[in-house]
C-alpha positions as MATLAB code, in Angstrom:
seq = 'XXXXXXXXXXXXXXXXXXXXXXXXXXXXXXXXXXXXXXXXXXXXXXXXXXXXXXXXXXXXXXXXXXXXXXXXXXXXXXXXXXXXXXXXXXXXXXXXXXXXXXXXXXXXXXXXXXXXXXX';
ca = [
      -2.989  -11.295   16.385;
      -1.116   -9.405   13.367;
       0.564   -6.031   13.182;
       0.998   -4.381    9.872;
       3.111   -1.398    9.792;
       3.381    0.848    7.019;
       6.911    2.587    6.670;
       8.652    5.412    3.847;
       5.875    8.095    3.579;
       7.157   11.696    4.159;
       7.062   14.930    2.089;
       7.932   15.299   -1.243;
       7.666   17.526   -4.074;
       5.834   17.036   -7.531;
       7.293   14.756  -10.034;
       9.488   13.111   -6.974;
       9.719    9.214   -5.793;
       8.625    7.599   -2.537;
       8.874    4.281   -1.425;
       6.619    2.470    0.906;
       7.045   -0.196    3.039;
       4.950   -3.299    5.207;
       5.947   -5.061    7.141;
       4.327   -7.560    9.843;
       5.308   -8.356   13.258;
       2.684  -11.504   15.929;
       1.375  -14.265   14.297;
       1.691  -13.801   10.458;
       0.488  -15.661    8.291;
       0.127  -16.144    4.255;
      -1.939  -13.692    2.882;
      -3.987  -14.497   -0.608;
      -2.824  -10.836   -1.122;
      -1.923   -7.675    0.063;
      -2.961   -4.635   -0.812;
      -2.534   -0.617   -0.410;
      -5.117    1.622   -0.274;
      -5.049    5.605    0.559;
      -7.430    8.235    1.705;
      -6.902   12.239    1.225;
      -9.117   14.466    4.076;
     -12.895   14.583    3.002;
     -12.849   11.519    0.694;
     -13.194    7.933    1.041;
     -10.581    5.470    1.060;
      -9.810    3.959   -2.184;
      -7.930    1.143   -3.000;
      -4.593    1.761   -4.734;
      -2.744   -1.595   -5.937;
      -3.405   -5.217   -5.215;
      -0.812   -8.249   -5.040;
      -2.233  -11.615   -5.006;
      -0.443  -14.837   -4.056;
       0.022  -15.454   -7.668;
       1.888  -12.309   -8.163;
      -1.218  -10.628   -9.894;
      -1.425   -7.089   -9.602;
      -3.760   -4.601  -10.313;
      -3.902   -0.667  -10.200;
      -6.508    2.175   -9.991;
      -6.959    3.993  -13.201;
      -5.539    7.263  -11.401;
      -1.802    5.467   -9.699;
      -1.179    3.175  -13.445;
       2.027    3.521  -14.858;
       3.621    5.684  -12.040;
       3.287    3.174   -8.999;
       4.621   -0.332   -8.346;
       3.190   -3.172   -6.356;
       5.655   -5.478   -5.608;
       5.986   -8.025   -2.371;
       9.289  -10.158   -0.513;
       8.629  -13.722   -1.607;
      11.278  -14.402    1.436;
       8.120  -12.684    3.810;
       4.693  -12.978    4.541;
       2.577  -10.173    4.935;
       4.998   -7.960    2.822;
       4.160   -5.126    0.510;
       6.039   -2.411   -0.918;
       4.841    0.392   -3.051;
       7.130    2.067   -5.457;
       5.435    5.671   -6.451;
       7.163    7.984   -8.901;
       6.077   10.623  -11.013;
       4.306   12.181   -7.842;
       1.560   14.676   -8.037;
      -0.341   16.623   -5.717;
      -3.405   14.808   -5.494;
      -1.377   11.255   -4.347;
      -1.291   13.383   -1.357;
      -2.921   11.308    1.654;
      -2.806    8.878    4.217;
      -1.645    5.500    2.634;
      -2.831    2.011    4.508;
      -1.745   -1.518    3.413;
      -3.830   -4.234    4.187;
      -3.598   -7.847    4.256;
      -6.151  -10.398    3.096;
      -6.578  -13.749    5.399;
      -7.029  -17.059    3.432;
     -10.762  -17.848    2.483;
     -11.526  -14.106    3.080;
     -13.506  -11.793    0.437;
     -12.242   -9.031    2.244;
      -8.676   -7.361    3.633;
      -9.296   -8.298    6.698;
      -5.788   -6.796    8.722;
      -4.656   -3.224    8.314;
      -1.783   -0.848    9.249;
      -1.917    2.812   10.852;
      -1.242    4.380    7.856;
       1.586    6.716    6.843;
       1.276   10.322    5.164;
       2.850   10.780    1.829;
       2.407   15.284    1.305;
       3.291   16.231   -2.508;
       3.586   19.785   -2.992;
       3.319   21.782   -6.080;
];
């Protein structure tokens, strides 16, 4: 069994920087990719930025240009997300997730942690 474990959320205020961290803790192994994905009260999760094992990334249309995918090549099941250029509506809870070899899906996830931005 896996643990992912999201880190680096907090409150900030529009136009800031946050950093967010995952890291894994059992039996890791290599993902084909991690991902993070958030979801604000009353909406459905929605998936943020993806790193594959090629170092592919991709971005929703609404976090391009302002947040950073990036992962430890040193560590498995590692993911950070660099956000700047914060805005109210990043607020939510923010999840990585980790996708097993073979799998079409992210099949491990974290607790989440809250990023607030406030106007």
């Amino acid at each position: 069994q896996v643990q992912l474990a999201e880190s680096g959320g907090g409150s900030v205020q529009a136009g800031g920087s946050l950093r967010l961290s995952c890291s894994a803790s059992g039996r890791t192994y290599r993902p084909v990719a991690m991902g993070w994905f958030r979801q604000a009260p009353g909406k459905e999760r929605e998936e943020i930025a993806t790193i594959n094992i090629y170092g592919r990334t991709t971005y929703a249309e609404s976090v391009k240009g302002r947040f950073t995918i990036s992962q430890d090549s040193a560590e498995y099941l590692s993911a950070s997300l660099q956000m700047n250029s914060l805005k109210p509506e990043d607020t939510a809870m923010y999840y990585c997730a980790a996708r097993r070899p073979l799998s079409p899906f992210f099949d491990d996830w974290g607790p989440g942690t809250q990023v607030t931005v406030s106007s």
